[in-house]
C-alpha positions as CSV (number, residue, x, y, z in Angstrom):
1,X,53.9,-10.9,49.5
2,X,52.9,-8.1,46.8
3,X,49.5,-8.5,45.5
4,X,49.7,-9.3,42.0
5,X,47.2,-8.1,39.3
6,X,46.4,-10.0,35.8
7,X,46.3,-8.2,32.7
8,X,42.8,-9.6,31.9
9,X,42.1,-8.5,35.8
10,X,42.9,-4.7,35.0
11,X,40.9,-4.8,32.2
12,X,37.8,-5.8,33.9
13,X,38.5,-3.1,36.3
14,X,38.1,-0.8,33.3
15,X,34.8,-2.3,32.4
16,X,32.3,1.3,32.1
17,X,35.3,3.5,32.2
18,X,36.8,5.6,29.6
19,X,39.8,3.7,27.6
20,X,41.9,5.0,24.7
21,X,42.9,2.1,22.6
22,X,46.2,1.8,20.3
23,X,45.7,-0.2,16.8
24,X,48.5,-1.8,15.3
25,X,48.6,-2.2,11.3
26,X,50.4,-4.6,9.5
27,X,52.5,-2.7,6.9
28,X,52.7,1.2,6.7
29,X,51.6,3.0,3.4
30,X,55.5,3.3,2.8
31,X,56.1,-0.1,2.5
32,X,53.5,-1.2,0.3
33,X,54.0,1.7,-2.4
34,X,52.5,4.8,-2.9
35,X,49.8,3.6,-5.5
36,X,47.9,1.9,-2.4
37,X,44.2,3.4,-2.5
38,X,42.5,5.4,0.2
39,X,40.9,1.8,1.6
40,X,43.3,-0.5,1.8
41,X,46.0,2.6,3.5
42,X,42.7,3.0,6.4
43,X,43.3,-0.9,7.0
44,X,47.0,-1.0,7.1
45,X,47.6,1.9,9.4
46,X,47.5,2.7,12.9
47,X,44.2,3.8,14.4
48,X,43.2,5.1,17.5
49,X,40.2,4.8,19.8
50,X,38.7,6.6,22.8
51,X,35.3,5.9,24.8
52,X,33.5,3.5,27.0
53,X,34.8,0.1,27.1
54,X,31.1,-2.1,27.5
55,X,33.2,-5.7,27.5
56,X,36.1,-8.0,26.6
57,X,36.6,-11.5,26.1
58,X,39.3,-13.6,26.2
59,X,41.1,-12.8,23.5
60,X,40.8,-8.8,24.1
61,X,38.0,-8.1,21.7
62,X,36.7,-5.1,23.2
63,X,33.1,-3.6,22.3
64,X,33.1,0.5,23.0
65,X,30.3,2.7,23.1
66,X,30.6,6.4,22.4
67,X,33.6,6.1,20.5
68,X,35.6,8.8,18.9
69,X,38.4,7.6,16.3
70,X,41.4,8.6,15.4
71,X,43.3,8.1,12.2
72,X,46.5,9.1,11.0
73,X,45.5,12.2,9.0
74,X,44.6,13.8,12.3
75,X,41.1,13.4,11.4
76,X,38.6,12.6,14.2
77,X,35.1,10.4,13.5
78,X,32.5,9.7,15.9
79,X,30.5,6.2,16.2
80,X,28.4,5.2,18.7
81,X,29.3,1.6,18.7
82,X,31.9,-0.3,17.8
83,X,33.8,-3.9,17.7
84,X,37.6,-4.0,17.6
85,X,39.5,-7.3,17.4
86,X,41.9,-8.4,20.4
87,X,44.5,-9.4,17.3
88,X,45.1,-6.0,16.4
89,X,45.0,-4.0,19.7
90,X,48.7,-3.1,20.3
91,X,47.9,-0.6,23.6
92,X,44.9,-0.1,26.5
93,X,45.3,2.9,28.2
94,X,42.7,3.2,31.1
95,X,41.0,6.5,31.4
96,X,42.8,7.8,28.1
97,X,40.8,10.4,26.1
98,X,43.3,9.9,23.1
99,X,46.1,12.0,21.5
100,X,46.5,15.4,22.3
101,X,46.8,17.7,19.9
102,X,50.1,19.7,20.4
103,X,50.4,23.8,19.5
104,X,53.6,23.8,17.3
């Protein structure tokens, strides 16, 4: 019989390892009009994240150290800490640095 591995299980292999980390947003800046101000567009659209993944819980929070995001824009910030909630993760990659910029 295969050996089977949980999702949680693959996670905690990750613990202390690099992990790039897909947001999901609810609604996209096209759906909610183009009047939306600069805050409420940062909330509502996909993020992504890329450093050390310190721990999990049950419900995927995740707390990452040496974190660099990326938003939509392109735009890259650097944290050195940071929270995200489980509810809005919509992809772990393990070992991910993030997107790629690609040469057009």
């Amino acid at each position: 019989m295969a050996s089977q591995l949980l999702p949680l299980e693959l996670i905690d292999k990750c613990v202390g390892s690099k992990i790039w980390v897909v947001m999901k947003g609810d609604k996209g800046e096209e759906e909610l009009g183009s009047d939306i101000s600069p805050f409420l567009s940062s909330l509502t659209s996909n993020s992504e994240f890329s450093g050390t993944l310190l721990g999990f819980d049950d419900y995927v929070n995740m707390v990452l150290e040496d974190v660099t995001e990326f938003d939509y824009t392109g735009s890259q910030t650097k944290l050195s800490k940071i929270l995200l909630n489980g509810n809005n993760i919509c992809m772990l990659i393990p070992g991910g640095e993030g997107p790629v910029a690609t040469d057009p």
